[in-house]
C-alpha positions in Angstrom: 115.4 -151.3 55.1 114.2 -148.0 54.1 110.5 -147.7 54.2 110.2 -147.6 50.3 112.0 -150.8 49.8 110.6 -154.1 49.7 112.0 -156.9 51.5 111.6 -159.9 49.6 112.7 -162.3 52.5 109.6 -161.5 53.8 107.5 -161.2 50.5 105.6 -164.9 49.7 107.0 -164.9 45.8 104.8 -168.2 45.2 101.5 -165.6 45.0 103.7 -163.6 42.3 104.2 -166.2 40.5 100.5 -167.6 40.9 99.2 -163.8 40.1 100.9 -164.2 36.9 99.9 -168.2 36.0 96.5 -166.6 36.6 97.0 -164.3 33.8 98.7 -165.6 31.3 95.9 -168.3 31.8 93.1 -165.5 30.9 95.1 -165.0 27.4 95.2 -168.2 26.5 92.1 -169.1 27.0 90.8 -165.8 25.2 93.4 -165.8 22.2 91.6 -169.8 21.5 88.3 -168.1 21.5 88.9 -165.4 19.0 88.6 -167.3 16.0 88.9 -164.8 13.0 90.1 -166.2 9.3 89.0 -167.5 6.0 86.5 -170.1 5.7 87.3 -172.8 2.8 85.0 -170.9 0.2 86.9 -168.0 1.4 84.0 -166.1 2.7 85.6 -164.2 6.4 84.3 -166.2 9.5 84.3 -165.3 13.2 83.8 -168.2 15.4 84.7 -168.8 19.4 86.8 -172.4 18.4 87.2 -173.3 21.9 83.7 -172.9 23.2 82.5 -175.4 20.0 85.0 -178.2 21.7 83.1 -181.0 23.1 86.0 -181.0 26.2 85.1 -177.7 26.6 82.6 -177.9 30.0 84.7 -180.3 31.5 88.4 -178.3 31.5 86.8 -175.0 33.0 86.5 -177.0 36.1 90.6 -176.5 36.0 90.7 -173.2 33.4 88.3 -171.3 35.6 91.0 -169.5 37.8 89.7 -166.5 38.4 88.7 -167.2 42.3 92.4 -168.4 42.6 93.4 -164.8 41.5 90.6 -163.9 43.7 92.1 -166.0 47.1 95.7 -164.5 45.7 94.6 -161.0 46.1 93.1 -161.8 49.2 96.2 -162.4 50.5 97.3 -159.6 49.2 95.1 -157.3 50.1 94.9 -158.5 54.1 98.6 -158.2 54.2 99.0 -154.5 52.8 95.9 -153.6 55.2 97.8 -154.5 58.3 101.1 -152.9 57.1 99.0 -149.7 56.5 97.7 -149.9 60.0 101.1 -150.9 61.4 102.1 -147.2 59.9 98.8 -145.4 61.0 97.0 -145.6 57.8 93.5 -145.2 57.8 90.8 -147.4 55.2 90.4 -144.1 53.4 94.5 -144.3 52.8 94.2 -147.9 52.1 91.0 -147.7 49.9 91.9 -144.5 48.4 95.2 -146.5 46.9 93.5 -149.5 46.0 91.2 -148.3 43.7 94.0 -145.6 42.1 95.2 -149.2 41.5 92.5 -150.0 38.9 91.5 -146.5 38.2 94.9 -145.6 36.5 95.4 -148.0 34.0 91.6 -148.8 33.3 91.3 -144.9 31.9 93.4 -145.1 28.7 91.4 -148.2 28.2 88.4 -146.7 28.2 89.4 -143.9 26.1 90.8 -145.7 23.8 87.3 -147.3 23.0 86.0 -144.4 22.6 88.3 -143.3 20.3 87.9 -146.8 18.0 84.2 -147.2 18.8 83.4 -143.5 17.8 85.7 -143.8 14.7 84.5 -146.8 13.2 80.8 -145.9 13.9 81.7 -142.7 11.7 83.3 -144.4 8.6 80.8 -147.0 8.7 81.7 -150.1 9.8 79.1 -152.6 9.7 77.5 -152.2 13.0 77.0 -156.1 13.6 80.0 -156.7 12.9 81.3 -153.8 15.2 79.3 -155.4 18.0 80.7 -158.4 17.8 83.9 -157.2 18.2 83.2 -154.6 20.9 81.3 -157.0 22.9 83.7 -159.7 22.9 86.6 -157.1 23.7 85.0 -155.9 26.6 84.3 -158.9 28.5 87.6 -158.9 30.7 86.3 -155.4 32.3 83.9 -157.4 34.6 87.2 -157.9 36.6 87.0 -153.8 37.7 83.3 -154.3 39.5 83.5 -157.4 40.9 87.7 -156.8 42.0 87.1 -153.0 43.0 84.1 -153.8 45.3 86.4 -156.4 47.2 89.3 -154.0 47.6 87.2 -151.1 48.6 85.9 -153.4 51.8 88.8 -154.7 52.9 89.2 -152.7 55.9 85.4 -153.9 57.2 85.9 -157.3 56.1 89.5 -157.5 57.6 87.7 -156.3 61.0 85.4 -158.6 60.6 87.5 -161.9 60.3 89.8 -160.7 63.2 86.5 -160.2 65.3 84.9 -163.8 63.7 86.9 -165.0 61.0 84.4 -168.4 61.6 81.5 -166.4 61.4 82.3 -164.2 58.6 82.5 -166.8 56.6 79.3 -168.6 57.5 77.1 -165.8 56.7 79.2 -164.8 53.2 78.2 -168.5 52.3 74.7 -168.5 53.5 74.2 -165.5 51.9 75.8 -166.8 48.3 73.1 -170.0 48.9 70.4 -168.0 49.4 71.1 -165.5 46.7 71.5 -168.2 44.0 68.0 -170.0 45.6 66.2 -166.9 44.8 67.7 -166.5 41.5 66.9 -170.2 40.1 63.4 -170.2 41.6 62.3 -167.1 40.6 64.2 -167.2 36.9 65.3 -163.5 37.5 69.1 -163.7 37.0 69.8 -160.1 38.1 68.9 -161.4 41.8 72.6 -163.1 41.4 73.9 -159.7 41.0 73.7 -159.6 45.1 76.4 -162.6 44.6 79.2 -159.9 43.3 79.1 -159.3 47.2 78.7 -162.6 48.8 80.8 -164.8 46.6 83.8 -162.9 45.8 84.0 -161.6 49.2 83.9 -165.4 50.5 86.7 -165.9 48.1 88.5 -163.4 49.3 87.9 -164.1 52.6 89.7 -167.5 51.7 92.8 -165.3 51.2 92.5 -163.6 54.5 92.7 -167.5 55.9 95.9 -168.2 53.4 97.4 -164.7 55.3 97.3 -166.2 58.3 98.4 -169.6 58.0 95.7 -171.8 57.9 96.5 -173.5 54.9 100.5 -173.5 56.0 99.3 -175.7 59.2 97.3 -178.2 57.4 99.2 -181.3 56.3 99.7 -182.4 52.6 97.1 -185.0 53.0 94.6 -183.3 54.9 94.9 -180.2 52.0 94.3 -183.0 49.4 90.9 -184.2 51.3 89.6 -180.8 51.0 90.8 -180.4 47.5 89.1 -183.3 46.3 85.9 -182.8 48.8 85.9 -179.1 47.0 85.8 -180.8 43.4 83.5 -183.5 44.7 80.7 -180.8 45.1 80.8 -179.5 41.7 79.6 -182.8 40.5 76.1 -182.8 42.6 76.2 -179.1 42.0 76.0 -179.1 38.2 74.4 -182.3 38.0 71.6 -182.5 40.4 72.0 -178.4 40.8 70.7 -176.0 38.9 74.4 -175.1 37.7 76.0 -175.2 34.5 79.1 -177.6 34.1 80.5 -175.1 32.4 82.7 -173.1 34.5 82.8 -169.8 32.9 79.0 -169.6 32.5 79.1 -169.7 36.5 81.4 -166.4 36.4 78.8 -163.2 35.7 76.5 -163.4 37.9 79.0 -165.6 39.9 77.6 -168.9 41.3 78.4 -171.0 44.2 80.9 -173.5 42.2 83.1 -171.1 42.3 83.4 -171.1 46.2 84.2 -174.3 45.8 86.9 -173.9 42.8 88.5 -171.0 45.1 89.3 -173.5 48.5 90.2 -176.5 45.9 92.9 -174.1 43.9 93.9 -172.7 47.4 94.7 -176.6 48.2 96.6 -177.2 45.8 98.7 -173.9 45.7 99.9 -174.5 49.3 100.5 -177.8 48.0 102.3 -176.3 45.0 104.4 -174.0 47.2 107.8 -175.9 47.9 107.8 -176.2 44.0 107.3 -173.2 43.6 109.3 -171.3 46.0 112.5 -173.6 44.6 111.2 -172.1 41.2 111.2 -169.1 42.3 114.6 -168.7 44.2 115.9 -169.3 40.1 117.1 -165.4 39.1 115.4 -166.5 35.7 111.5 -167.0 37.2 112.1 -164.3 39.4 112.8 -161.9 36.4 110.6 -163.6 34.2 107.8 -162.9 37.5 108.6 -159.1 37.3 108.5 -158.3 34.1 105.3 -159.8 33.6 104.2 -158.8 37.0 104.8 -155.6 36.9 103.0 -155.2 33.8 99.9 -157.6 35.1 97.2 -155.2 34.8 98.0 -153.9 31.3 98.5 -157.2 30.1 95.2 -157.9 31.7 93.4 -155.1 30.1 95.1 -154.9 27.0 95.2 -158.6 25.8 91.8 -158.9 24.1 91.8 -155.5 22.0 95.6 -156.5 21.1 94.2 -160.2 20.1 91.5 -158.6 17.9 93.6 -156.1 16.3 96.2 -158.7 15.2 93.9 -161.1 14.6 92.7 -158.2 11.5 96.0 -157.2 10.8 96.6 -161.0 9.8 93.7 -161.2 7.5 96.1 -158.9 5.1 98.7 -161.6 5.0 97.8 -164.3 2.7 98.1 -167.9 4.7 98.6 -165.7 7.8 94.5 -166.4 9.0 93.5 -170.1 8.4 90.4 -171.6 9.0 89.4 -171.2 13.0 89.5 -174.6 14.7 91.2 -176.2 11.7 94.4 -178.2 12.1 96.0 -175.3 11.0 94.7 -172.8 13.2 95.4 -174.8 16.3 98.8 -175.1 15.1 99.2 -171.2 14.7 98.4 -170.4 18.4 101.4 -170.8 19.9 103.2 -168.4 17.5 100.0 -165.9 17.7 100.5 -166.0 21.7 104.4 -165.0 21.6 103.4 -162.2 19.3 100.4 -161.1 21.2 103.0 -161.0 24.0 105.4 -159.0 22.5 103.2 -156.5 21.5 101.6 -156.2 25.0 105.1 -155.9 26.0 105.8 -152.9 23.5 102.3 -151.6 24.8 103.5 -151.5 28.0 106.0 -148.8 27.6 103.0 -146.4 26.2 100.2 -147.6 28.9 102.3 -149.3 31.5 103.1 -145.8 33.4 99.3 -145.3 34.0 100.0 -149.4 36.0 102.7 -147.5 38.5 102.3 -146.1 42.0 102.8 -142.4 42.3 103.5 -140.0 44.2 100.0 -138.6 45.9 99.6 -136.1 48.4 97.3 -136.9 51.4 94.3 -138.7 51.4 90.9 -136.8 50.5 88.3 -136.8 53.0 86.5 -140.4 53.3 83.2 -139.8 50.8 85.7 -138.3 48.4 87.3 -141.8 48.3 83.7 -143.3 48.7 82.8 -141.0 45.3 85.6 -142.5 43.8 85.4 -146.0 44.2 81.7 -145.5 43.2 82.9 -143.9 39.8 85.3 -147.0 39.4 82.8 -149.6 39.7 79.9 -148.3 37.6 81.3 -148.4 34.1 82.6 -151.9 34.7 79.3 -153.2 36.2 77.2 -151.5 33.2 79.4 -153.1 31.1 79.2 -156.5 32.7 75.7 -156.4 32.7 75.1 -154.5 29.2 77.9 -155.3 27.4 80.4 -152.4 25.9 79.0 -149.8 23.5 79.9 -146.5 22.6 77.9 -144.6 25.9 79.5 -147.1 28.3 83.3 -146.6 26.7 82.4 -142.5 27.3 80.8 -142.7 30.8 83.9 -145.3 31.5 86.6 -142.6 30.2 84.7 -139.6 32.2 84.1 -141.5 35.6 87.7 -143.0 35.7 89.3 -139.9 35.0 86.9 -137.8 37.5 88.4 -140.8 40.1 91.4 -140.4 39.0 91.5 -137.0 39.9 89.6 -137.0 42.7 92.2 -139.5 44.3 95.3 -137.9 43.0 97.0 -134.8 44.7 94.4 -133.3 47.0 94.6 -129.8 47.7 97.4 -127.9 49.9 99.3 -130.3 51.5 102.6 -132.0 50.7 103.3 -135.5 49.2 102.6 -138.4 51.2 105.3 -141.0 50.9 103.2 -144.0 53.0 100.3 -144.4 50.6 103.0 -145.1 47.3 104.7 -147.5 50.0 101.1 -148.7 50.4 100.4 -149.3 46.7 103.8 -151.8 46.4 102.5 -154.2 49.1 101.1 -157.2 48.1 
């Protein structure tokens, strides 16, 4: 095997197929939220159906999957560390590619709002109803902070689980407790901002475990005790707790119920994973798994400004935007999902190059990477915190690019082959 190849006989192709599930997950659940159409008097009406269901509460307990993508990437993350290291690659080589990772395809993003944002600001669109819009489109970008901040530590955190994997995870969940104590008592929810550091860490900790077999050596029952012991805690959590039973409330800041949501959907994966490897030795999943996996961050990005654009585009055709969460409307998602598919699909051939590895030339010097990774996470952070505007959509499109080009070719050397190889691991 050449060193740019991948050997798939040593690739776990039940995390591709669970990186994807995640997903696709994320655009269902946002395409039922985007309720745009034609109220019976005909007047327009933007709703979010899904969150107006009384089942609502009760299915993010199973809908919430971003710590699963979390534990996933974990995985993934631990194992393309220790191949770097295998090769002599440093945690500015490995950082350095990580964050080009997110940096790359979040830029057109960005710059796209700021093209839309500015334009329709100009010709007048009612600003309440631009916010609206904007605010909602921007909500996936959370995933750059909160995902960037994990991948730029992996090489400290990966020392510190082979030093005291035990331990590391002890004091990543004692400080998530105490960070969510401080926040309920004192009522200042910006306290669980800390928990962007202790609770997504933990969960990606969990992944570090997955790497190395911990989950493999359990047996099936033992893996459904601590399942259904993870669950269990949700209940005392959000009913004696101060937590809401609403899963995706718990997301930003993140919570401690989704500690427990990460180990019970890391259960059940390695429960999943004879099914899913059969599944995936089928030449149909596996090319089904690269074509949307190799287009997984665009289709992340992309799926809610897509869903909002068509969504308009189908007020034009008469019948085309019924009621939201009528019979009809629920009956018109599967179709809107296949076309909000294929369009991200057709997308992908303009965005999707910004989603490959390139070629770089040798890592910059290590604050140069710090700099970077920096530049990445603040946009994404403001607008997690803020919510997207106009500013934010300009200082994301200025500090993405500045990253991008601080991590690209540095200066007078010659093109380093390892880091690309790097970038396709995991």
């Amino acid at each position: 095997m050449t060193t740019s190849s991948i050997d798939l006989s040593k690739r776990d192709l039940t995390l591709d197929i669970a990186r994807v599930f995640c997903v696709l997950l994320v655009v269902i659940i946002h395409l039922l939220m985007v309720g745009v159409g034609f109220a019976a008097d005909g007047q327009l009406t933007v709703s979010r159906p899904l969150e107006q269901q009384w089942w609502f509460a009760p299915v993010t307990w199973e809908g919430q999957i971003m710590p699963l993508f979390f534990v996933v990437g974990g995985f993934a993350s631990i194992t393309a560390w220790r191949s770097s290291v295998r090769r002599g690659g440093t945690p500015a080589d490995f950082v350095r590619t990580r964050v080009l990772r997110l940096a790359q395809p979040a830029l057109p993003l960005f710059v796209f709002y700021v093209a839309v944002i500015g334009g329709a600001r100009l010709i007048g669109i009612d600003p309440t109803l631009l916010d609206t819009v904007v605010v909602g489109a921007g909500s996936p970008l959370w995933f750059l902070a909160a995902y960037g901040l994990c991948q730029a530590l992996v090489p400290a955190m990966a020392r510190w689980h082979a030093r005291a994997p035990r331990l590391t995870l002890v004091v990543l969940l004692a400080g998530a407790v105490v960070v969510d104590a401080l926040r309920y008592s004192s009522g200042i929810d910006a306290v669980g901002l800390l928990n962007l550091f202790f609770v997504w860490l933990l969960v990606q900790q969990l992944g570090f475990w997955y790497a190395d077999g911990w989950f493999d050596r359990r047996a099936w029952w033992q893996l459904v005790l601590v399942a259904a012991a993870a669950y269990a805690t949700l209940f005392p959590l959000t009913g004696l707790g101060p937590y809401s039973d609403d899963m995706l409330t718990n997301l930003n800041p993140p919570t401690l119920p989704l500690v427990a949501l990460a180990l019970g959907q890391a259960c059940i994966l390695r429960l999943l994973r004879p099914a899913l490897a059969a599944l995936m030795n089928t030449h149909a999943a596996r090319a089904f798994v690269f074509v949307v996996g190799s287009r997984l961050m665009t289709i992340y990005l992309w799926h809610l400004p897509v869903i909002i654009i068509l969504s308009g585009i189908a007020l034009l055709i008469p019948g085309a935007s019924p009621a939201p969460a009528g019979p009809a409307w629920w009956w018109s998602r599967p179709v809107f999902f296949v076309i909000v598919m294929a369009a991200l699909f057709g997308l992908s051939f303009l965005v999707g190059r910004f989603e490959k590895p390139r070629e770089v030339g040798p890592t910059p010097p290590g604050p140069i990477v710090a700099l970077a990774a920096v530049l990445t996470f603040v946009p994404a952070f403001c607008v997690m915190e803020f919510f997207l505007d106009l500013p934010f959509a300009v200082l994301g499109a200025v500090f993405y690019a500045i990253a991008v080009l601080l991590l690209g070719r540095w200066p007078g050397a010659s093109v380093d082959r390892r880091q690309r190889d790097d970038a396709r691991v995991g």
